[in-house]
C-alpha positions in Angstrom: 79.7 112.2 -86.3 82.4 113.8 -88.5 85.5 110.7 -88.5 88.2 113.2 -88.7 86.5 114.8 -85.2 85.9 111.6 -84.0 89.9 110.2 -84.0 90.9 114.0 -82.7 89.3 114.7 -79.7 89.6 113.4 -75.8 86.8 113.6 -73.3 89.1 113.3 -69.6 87.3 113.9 -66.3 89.6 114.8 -63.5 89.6 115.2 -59.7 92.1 118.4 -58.9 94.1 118.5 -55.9 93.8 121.6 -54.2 96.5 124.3 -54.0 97.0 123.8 -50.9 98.3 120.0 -50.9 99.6 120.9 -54.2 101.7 123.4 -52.5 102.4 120.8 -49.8 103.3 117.9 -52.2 105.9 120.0 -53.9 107.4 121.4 -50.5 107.8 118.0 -49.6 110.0 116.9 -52.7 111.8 120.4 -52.7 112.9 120.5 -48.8 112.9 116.6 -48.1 114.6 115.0 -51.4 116.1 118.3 -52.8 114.4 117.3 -55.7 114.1 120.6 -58.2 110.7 122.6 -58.2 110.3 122.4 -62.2 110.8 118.1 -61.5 107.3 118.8 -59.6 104.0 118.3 -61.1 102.4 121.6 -61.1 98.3 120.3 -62.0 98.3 117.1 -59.8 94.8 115.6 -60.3 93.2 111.8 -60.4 92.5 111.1 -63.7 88.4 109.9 -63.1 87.4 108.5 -66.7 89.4 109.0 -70.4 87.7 108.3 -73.6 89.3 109.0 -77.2 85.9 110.0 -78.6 83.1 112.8 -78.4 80.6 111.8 -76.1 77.1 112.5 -76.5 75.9 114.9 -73.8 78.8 115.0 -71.9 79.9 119.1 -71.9 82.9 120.7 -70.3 82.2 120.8 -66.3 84.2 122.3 -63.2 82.5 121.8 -59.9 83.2 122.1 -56.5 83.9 118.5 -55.1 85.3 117.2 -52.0 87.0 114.0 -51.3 89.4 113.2 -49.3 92.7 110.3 -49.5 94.8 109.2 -46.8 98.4 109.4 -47.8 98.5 106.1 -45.9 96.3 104.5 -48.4 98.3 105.8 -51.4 101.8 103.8 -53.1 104.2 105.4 -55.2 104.2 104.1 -58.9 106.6 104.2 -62.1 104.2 105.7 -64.7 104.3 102.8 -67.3 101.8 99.4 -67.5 103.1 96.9 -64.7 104.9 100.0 -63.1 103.5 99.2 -59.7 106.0 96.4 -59.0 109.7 97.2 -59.2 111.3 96.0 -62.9 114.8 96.6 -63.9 113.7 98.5 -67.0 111.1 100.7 -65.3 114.1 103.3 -63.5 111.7 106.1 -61.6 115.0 108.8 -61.9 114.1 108.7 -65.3 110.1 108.0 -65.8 107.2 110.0 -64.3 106.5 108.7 -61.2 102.7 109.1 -59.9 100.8 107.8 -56.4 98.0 105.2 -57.1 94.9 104.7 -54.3 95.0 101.9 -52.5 92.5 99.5 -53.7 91.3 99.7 -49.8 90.7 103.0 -50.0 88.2 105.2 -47.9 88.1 107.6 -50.7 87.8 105.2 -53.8 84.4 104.9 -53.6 83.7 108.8 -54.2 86.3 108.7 -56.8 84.4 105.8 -58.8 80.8 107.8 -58.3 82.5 110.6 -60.3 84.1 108.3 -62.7 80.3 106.6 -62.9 78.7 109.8 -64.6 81.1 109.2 -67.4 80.5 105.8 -67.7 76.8 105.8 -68.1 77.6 108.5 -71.7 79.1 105.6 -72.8 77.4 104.1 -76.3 77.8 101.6 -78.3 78.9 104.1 -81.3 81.7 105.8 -79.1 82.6 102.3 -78.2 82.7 101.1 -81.5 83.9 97.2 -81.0 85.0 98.0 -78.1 83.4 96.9 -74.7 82.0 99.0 -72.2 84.3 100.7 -69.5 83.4 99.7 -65.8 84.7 100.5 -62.4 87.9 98.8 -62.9 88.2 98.5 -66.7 88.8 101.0 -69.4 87.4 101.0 -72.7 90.4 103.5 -74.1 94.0 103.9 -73.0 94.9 101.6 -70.1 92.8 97.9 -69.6 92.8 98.6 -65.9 91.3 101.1 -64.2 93.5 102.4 -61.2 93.1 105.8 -59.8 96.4 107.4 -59.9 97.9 111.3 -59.7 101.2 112.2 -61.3 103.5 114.1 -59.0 107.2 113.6 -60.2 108.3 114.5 -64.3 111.0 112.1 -65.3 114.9 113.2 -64.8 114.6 113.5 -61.0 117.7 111.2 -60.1 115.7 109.4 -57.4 116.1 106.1 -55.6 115.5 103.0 -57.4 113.9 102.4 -54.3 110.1 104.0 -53.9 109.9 103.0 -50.7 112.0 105.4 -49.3 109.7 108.1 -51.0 106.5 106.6 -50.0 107.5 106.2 -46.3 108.1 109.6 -45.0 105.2 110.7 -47.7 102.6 108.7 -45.7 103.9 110.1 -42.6 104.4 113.3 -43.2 101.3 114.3 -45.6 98.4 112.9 -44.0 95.3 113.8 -45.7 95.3 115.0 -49.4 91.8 117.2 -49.9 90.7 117.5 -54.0 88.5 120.0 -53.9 87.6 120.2 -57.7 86.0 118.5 -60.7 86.3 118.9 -64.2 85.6 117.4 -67.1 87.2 118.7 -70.3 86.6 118.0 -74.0 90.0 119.0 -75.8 91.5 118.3 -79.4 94.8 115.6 -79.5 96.7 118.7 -79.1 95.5 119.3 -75.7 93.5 122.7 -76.1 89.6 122.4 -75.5 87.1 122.3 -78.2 84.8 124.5 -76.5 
């Protein structure tokens, strides 16, 4: 394997919410928070599996998939490590804010078959020293596995608060359908190799 290729491209499997919840997340923000469309996340998707290297016999993919979360079993998050609890550095007005699956989840054991088929292309030279990924642990990027979707850009002006977000979200939303699932091959830059 070619080094230079190696350290530039990104294998990422993703789960895509469908337009229609994607539609429904945004008019949710918009009408209930007043928080501006362009603020919105436009491809909101689970992010299944990330590696920073070619993977043997993995190949671009986009499927028809169908799994289903609860908003009741989702919590609103700060997009940076540890941004699960409330910190004083972490302000959500001004970081990307995402929804993480509960860990009790109905739907997280569909989203970690999907995010098995990745692991199992996993060898010990796209590894390099480092050890395998599993369920719950990531052998690039984050340590910790957590199935997350990113629905807010930074600069919103929300509440310190998430809770007040999350509430009416759980009430309001109730099921969020993903109805696709890709996996991509793309250069650093973000545009696909093939």
């Amino acid at each position: 394997m070619d080094a230079a290729k190696a350290h530039t491209t990104e294998v990422w499997a993703q789960l895509l919410l469908c337009e229609e919840d994607r539609l429904r997340v945004r008019e949710f923000f918009v009408s209930e928070f007043g928080i501006t469309p362009r603020c919105v996340v436009r491809n909101m998707h689970i992010t299944v599996y990330h590696a920073r290297r070619p993977m043997p016999g993995v190949f671009p993919v986009s499927e028809p998939a169908d799994v289903v979360l609860a908003a009741t079993e989702t919590r609103f998050m700060v997009m940076a490590p540890g941004g699960e609890n409330p910190r004083p550095e972490l302000d959500p007005a001004e970081r990307k804010v995402g929804l993480r699956v509960h860990k009790q989840s109905a739907a997280l054991r569909l989203i970690l078959e999907f995010r098995e088929r990745l692991l199992r292309r996993e060898t010990p030279r796209v590894l390099g020293r480092r050890p395998p990924s599993t369920r719950r642990a990531n052998a690039f990027g984050a340590r910790h596995y957590q199935p997350h979707m990113a629905v807010l850009r930074a600069g919103t002006g929300i509440d310190r608060d998430l809770a007040r977000l999350g509430v009416p979200f759980r009430q309001k939303l109730g099921n969020l359908r993903f109805d696709r699932f890709e996996v991509e091959i793309v250069g650093r830059t973000g545009r696909p190799l093939h």
